[in-house]
PQR file of N, CA, C, O and H, with PARSE charges and radii, in Angstrom:
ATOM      1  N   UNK A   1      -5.047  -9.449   0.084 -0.4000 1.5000
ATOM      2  CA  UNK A   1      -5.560  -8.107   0.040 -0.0000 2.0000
ATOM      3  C   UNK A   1      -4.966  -7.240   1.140  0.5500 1.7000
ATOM      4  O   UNK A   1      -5.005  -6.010   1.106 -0.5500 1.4000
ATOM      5  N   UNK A   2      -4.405  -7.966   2.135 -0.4000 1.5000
ATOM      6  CA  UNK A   2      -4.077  -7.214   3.331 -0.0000 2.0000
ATOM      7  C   UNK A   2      -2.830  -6.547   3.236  0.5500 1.7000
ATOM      8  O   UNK A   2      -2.530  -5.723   4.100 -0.5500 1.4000
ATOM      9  H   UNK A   2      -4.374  -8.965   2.163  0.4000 1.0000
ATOM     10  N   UNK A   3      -1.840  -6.876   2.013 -0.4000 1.5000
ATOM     11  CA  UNK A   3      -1.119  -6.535   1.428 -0.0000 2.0000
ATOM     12  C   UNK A   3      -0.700  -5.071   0.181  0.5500 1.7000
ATOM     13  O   UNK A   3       0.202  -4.594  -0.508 -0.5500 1.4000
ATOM     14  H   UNK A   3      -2.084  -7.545   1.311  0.4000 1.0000
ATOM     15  N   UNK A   4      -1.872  -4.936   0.512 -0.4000 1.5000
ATOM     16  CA  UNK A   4      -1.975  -3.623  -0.697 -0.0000 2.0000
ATOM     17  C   UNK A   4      -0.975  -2.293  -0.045  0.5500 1.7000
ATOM     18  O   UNK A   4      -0.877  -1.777   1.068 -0.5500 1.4000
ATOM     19  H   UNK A   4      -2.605  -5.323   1.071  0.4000 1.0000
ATOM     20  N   UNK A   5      -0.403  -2.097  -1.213 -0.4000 1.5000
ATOM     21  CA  UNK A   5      -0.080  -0.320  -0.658 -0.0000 2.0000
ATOM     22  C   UNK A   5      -0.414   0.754  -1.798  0.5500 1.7000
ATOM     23  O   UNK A   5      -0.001   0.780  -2.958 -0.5500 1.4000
ATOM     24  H   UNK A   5      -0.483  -2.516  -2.118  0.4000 1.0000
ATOM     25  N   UNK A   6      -0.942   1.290  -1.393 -0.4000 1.5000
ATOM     26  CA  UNK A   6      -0.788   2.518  -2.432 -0.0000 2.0000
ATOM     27  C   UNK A   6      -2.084   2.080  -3.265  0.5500 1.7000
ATOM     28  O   UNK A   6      -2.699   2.940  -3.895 -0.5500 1.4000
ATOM     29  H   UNK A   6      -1.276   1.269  -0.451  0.4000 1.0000
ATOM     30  N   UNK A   7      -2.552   0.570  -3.271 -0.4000 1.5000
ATOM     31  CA  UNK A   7      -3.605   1.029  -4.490 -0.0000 2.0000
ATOM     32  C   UNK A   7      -2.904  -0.573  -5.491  0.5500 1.7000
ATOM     33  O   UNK A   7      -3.574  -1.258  -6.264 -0.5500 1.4000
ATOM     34  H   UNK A   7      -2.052  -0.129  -2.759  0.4000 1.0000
ATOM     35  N   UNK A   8      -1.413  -0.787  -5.128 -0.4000 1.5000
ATOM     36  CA  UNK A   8      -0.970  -1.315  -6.258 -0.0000 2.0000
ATOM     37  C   UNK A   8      -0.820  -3.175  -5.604  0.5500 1.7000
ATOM     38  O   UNK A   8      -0.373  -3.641  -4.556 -0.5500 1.4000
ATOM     39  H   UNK A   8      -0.868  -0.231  -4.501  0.4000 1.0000
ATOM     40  N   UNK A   9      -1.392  -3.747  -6.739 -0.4000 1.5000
ATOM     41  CA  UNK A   9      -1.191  -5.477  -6.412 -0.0000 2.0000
ATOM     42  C   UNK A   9       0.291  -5.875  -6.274  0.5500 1.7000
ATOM     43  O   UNK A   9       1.160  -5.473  -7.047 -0.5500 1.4000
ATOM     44  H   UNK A   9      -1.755  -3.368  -7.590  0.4000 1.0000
ATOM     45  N   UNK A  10       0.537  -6.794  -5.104 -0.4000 1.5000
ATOM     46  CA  UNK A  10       1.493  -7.362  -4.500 -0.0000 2.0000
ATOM     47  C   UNK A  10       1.988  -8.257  -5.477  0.5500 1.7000
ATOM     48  O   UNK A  10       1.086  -8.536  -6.268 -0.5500 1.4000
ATOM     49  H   UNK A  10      -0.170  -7.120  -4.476  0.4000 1.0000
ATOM     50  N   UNK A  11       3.171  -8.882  -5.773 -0.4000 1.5000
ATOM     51  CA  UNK A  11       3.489  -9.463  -6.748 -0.0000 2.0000
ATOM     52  C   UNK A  11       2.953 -11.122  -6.099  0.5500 1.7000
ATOM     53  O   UNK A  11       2.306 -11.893  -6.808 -0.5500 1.4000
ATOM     54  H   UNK A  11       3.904  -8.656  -5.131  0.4000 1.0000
ATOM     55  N   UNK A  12       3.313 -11.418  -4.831 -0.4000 1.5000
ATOM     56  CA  UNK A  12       2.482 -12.272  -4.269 -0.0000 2.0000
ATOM     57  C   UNK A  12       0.826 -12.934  -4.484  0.5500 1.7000
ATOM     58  O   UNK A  12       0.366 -14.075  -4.530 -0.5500 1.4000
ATOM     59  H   UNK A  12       3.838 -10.792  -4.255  0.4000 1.0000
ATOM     60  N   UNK A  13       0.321 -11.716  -4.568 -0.4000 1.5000
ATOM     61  CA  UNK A  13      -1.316 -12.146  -4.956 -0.0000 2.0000
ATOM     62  C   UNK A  13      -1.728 -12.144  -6.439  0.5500 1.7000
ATOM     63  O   UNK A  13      -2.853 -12.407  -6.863 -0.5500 1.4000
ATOM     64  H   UNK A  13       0.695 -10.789  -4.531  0.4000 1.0000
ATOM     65  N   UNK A  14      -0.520 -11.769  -7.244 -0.4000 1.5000
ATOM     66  CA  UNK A  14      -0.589 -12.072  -8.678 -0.0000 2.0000
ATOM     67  C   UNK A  14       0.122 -13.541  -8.950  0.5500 1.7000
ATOM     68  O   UNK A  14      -0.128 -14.152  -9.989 -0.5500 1.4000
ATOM     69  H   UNK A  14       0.394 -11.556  -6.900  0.4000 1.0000
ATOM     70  N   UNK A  15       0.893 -13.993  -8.097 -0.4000 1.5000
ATOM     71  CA  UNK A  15       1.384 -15.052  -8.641 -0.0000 2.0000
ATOM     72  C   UNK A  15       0.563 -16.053  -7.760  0.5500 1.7000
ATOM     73  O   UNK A  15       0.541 -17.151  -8.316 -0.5500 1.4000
ATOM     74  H   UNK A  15       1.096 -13.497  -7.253  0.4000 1.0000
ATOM     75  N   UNK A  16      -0.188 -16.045  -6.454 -0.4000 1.5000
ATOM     76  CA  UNK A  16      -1.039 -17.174  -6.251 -0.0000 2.0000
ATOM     77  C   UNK A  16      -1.958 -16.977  -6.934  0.5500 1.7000
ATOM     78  O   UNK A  16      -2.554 -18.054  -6.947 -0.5500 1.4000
ATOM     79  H   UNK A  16      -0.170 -15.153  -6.002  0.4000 1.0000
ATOM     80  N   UNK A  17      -2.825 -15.847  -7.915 -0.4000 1.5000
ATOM     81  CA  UNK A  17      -4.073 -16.013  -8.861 -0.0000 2.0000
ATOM     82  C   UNK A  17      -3.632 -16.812 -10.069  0.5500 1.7000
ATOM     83  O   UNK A  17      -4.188 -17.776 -10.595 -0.5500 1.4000
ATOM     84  H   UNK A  17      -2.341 -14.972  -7.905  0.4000 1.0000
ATOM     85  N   UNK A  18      -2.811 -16.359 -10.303 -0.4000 1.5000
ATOM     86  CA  UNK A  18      -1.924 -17.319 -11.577 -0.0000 2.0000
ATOM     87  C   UNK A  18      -1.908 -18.666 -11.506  0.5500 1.7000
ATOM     88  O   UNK A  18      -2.479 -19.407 -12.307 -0.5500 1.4000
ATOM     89  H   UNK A  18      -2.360 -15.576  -9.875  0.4000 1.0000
ATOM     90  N   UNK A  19      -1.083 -19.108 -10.298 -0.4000 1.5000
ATOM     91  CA  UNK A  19      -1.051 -20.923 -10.277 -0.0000 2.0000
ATOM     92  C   UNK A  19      -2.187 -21.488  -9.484  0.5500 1.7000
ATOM     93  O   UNK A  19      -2.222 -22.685  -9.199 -0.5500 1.4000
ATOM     94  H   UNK A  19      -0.619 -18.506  -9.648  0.4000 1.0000
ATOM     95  N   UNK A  20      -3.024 -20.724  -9.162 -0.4000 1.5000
ATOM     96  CA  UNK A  20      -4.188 -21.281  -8.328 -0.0000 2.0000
ATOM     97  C   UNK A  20      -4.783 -21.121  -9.700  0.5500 1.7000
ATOM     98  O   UNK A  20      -4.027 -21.763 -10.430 -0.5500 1.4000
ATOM     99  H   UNK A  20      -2.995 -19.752  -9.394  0.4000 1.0000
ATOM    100  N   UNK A  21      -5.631 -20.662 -10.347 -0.4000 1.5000
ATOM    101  CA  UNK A  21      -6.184 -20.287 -11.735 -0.0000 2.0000
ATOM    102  C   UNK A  21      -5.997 -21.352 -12.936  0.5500 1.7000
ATOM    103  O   UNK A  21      -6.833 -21.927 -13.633 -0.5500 1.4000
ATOM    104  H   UNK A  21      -6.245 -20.141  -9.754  0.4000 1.0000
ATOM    105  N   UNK A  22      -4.471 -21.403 -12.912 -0.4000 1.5000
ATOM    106  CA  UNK A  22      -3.734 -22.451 -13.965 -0.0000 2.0000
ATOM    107  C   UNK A  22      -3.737 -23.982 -13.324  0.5500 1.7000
ATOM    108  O   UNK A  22      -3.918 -24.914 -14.109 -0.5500 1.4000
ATOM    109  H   UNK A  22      -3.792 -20.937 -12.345  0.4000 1.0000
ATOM    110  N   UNK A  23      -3.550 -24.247 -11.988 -0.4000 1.5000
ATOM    111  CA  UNK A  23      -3.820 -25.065 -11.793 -0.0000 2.0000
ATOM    112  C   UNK A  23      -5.098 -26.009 -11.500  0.5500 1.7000
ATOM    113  O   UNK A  23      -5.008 -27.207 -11.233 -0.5500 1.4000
ATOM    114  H   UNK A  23      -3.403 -23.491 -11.351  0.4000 1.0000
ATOM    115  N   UNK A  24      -6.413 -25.210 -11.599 -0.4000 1.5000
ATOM    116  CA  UNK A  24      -8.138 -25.618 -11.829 -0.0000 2.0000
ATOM    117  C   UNK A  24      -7.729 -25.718 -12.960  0.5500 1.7000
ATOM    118  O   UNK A  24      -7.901 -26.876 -13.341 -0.5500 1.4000
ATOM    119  H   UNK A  24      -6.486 -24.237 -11.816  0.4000 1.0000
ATOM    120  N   UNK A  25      -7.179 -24.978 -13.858 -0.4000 1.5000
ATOM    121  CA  UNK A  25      -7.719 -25.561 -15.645 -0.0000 2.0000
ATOM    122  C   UNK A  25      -7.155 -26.301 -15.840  0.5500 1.7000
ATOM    123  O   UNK A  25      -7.881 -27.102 -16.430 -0.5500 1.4000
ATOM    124  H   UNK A  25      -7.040 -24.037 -13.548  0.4000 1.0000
ATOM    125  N   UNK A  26      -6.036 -26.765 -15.746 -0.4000 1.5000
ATOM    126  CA  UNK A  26      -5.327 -28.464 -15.701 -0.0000 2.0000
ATOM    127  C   UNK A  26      -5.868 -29.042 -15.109  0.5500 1.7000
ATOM    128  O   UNK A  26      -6.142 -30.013 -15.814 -0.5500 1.4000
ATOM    129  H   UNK A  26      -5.446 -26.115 -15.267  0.4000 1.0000
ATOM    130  N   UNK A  27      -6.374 -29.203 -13.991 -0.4000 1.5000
ATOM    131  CA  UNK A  27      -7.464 -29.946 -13.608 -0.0000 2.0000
ATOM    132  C   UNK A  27      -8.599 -30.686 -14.385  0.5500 1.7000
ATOM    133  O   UNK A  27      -8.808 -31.806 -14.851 -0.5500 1.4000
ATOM    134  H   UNK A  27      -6.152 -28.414 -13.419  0.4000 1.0000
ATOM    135  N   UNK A  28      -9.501 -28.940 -14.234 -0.4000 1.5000
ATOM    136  CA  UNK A  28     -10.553 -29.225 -15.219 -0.0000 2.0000
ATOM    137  C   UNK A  28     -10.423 -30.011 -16.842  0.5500 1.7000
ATOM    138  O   UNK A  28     -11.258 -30.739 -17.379 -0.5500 1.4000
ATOM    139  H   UNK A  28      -9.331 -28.030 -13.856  0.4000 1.0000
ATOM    140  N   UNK A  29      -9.090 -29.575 -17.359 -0.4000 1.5000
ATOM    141  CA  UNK A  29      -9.152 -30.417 -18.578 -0.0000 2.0000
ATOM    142  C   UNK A  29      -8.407 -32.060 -18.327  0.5500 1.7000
ATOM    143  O   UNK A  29      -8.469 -32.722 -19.363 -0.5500 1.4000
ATOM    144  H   UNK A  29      -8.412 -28.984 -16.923  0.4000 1.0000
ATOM    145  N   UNK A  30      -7.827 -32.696 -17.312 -0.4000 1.5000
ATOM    146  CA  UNK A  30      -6.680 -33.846 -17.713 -0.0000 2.0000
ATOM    147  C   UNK A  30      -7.478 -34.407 -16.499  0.5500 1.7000
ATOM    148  O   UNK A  30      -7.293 -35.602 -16.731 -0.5500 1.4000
ATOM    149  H   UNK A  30      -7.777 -32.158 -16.471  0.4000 1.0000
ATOM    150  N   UNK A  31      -8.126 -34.389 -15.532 -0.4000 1.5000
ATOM    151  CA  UNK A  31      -8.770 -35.059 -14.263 -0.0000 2.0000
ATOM    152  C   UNK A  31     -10.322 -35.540 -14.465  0.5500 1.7000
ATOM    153  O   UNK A  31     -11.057 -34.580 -14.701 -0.5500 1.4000
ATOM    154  H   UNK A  31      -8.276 -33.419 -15.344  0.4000 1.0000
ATOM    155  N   UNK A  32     -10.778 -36.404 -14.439 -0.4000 1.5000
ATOM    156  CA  UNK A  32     -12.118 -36.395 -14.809 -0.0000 2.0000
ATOM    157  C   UNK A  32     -12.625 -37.252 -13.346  0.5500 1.7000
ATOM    158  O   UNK A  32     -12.708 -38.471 -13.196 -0.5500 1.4000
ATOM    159  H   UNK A  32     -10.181 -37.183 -14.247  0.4000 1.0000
ATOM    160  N   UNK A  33     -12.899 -36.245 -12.433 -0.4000 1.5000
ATOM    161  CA  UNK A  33     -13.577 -36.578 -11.306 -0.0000 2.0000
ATOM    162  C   UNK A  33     -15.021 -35.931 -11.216  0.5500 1.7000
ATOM    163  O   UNK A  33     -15.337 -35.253 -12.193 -0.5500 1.4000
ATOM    164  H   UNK A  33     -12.831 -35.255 -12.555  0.4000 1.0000
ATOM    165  N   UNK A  34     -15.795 -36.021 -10.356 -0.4000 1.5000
ATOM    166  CA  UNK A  34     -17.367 -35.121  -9.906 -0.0000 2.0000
ATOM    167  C   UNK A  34     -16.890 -33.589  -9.112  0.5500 1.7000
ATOM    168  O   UNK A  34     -17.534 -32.980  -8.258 -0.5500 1.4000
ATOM    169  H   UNK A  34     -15.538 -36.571  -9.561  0.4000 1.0000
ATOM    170  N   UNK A  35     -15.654 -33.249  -9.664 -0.4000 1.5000
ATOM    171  CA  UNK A  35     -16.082 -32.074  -9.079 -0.0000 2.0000
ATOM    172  C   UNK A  35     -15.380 -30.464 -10.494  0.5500 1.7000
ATOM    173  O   UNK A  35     -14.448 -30.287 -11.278 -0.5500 1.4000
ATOM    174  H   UNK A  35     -15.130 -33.743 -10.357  0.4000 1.0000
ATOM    175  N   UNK A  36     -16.730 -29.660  -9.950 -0.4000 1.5000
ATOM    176  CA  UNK A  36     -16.620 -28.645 -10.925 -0.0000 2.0000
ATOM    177  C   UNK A  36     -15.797 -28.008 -10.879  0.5500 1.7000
ATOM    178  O   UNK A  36     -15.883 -27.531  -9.747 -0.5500 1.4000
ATOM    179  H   UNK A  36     -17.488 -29.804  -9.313  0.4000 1.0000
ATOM    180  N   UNK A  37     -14.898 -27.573 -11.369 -0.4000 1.5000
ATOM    181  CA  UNK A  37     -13.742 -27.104 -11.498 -0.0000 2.0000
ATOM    182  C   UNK A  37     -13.772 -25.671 -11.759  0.5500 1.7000
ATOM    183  O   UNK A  37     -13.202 -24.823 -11.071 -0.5500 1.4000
ATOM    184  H   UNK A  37     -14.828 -27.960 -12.288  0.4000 1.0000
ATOM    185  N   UNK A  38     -14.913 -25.325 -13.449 -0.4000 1.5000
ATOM    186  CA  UNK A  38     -15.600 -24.226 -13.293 -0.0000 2.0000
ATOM    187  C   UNK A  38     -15.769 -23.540 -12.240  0.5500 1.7000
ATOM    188  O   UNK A  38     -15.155 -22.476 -12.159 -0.5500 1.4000
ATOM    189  H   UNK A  38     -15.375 -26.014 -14.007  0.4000 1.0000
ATOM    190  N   UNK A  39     -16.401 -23.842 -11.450 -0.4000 1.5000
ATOM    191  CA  UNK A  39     -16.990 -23.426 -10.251 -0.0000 2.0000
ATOM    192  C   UNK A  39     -15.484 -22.737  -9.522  0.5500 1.7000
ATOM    193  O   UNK A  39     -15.269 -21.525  -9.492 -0.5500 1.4000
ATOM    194  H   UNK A  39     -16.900 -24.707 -11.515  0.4000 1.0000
ATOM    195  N   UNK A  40     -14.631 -23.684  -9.018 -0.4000 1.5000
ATOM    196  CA  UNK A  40     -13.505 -23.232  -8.511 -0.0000 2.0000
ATOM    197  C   UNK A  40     -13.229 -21.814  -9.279  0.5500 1.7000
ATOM    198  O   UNK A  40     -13.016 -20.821  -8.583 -0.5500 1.4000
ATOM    199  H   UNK A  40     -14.805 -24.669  -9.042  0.4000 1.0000
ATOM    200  N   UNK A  41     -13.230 -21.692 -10.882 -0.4000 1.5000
ATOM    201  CA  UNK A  41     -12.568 -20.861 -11.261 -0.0000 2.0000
ATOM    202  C   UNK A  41     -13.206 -19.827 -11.027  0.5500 1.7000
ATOM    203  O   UNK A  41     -12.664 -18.722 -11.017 -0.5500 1.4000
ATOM    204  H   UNK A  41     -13.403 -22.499 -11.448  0.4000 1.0000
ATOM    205  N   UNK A  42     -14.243 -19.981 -10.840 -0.4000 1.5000
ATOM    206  CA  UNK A  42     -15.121 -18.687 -10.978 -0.0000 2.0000
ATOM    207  C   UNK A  42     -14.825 -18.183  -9.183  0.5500 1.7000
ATOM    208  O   UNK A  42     -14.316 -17.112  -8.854 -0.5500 1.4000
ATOM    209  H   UNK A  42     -14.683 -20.879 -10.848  0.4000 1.0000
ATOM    210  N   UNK A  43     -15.147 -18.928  -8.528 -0.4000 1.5000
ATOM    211  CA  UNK A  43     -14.999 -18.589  -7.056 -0.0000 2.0000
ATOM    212  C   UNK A  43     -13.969 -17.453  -6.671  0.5500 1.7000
ATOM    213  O   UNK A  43     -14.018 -16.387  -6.058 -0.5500 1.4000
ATOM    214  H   UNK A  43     -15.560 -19.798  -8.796  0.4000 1.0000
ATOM    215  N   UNK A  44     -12.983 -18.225  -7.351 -0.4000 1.5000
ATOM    216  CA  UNK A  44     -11.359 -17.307  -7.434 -0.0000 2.0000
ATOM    217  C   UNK A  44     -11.627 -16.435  -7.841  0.5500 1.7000
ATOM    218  O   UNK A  44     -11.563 -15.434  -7.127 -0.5500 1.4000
ATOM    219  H   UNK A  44     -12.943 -19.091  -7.850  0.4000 1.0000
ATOM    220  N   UNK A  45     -12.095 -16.312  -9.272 -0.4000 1.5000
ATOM    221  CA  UNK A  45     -12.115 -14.526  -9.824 -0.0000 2.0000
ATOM    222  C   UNK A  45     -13.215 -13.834  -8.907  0.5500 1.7000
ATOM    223  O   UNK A  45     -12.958 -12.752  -8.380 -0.5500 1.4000
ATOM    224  H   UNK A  45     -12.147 -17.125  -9.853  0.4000 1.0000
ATOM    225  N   UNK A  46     -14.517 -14.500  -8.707 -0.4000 1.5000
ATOM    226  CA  UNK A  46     -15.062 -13.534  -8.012 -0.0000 2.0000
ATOM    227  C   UNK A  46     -14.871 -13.033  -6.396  0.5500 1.7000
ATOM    228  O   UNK A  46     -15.204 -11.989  -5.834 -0.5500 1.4000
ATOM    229  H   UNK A  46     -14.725 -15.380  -9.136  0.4000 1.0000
ATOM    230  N   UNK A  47     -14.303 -14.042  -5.995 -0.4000 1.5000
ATOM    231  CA  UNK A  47     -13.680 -13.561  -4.309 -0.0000 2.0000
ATOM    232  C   UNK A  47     -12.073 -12.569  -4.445  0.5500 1.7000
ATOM    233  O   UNK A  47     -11.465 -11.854  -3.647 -0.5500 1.4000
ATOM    234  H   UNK A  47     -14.032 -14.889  -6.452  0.4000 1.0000
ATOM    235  N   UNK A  48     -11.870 -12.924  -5.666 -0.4000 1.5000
ATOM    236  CA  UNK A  48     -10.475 -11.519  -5.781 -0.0000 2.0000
ATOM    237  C   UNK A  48     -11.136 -10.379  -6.194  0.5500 1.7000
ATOM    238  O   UNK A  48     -10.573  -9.310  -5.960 -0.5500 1.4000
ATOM    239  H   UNK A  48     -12.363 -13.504  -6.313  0.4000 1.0000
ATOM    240  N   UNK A  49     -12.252 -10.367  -6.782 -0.4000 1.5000
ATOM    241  CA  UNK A  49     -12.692  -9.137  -7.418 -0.0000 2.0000
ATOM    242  C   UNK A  49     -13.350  -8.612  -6.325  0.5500 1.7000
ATOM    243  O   UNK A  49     -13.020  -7.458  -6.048 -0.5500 1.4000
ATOM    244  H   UNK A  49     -12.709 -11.236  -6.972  0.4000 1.0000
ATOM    245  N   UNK A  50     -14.307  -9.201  -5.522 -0.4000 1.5000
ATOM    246  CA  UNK A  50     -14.758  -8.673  -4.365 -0.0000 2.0000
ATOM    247  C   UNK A  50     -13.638  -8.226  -3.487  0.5500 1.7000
ATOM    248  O   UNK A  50     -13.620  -7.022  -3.231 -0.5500 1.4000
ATOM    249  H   UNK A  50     -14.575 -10.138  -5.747  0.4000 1.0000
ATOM    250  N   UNK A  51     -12.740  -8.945  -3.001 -0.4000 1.5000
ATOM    251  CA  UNK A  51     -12.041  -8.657  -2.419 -0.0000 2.0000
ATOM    252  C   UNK A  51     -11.022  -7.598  -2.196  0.5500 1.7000
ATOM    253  O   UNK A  51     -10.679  -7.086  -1.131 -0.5500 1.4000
ATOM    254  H   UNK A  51     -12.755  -9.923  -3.210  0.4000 1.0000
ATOM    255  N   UNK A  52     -10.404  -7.257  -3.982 -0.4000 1.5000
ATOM    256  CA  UNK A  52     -10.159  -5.966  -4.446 -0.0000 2.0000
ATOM    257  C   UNK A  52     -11.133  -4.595  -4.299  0.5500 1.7000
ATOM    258  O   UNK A  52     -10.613  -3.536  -3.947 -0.5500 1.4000
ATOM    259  H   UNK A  52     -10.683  -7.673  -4.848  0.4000 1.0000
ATOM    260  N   UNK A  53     -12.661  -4.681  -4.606 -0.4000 1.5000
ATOM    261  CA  UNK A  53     -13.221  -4.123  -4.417 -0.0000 2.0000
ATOM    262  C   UNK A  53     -13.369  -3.488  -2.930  0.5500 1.7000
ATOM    263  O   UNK A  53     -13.105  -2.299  -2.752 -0.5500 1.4000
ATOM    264  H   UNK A  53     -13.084  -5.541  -4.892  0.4000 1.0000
ATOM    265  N   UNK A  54     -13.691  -4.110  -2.143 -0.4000 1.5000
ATOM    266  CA  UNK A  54     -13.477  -4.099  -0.876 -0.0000 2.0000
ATOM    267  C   UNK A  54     -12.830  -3.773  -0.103  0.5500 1.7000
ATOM    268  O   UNK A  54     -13.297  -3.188   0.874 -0.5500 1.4000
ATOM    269  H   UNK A  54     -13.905  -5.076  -2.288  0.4000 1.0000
ATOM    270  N   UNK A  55     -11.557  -4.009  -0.222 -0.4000 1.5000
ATOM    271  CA  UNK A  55     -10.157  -3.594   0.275 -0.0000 2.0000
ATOM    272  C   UNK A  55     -10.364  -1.878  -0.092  0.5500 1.7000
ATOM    273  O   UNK A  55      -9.972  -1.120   0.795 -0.5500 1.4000
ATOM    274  H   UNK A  55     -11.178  -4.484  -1.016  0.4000 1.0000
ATOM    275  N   UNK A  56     -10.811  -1.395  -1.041 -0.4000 1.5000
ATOM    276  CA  UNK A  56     -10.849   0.173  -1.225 -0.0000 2.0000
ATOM    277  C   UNK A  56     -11.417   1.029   0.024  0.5500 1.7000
ATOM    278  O   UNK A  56     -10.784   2.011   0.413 -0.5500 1.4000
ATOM    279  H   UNK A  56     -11.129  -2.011  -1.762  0.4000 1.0000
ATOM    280  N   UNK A  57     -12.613   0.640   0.637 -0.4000 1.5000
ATOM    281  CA  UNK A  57     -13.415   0.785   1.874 -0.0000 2.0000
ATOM    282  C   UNK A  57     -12.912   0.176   3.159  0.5500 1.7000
ATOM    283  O   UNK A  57     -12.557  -0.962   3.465 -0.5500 1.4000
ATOM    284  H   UNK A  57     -13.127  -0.157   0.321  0.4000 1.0000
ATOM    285  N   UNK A  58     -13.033   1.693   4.016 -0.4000 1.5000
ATOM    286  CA  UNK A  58     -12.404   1.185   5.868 -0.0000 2.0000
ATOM    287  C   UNK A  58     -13.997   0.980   6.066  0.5500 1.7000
ATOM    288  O   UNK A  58     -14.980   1.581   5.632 -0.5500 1.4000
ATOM    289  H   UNK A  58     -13.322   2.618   3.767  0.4000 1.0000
ATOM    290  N   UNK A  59     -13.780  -0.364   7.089 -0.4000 1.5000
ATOM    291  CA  UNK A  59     -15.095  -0.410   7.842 -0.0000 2.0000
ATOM    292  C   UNK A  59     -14.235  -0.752   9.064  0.5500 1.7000
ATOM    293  O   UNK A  59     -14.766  -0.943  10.158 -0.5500 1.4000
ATOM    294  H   UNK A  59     -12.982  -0.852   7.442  0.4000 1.0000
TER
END
């Protein structure tokens, strides 16, 4: 996020949401361990979305 200019996403933080993202759902489908994977995915979208959000506001 610290990366933003103008408003516009870094090609950087689109391509770690991508293989961080793609790589929980390969997980989640071919690994069968105790841990939620779901969970991971969701974490990701919602700490980028906050995080996007956020980044709009100086504190």
């Amino acid at each position: 996020m610290t990366g933003l200019i103008d408003g516009e996403n870094p090609i950087t933080y689109v391509l770690v949401a991508v293989i961080y993202t793609g790589q929980q759902v390969i997980d989640g489908i071919f690994v069968q361990d105790n841990v939620s994977n779901l969970t991971h995915i969701m974490g990701g979208i919602v700490g980028s979305s906050l995080g996007y959000t956020l980044s709009k506001y100086k504190f």
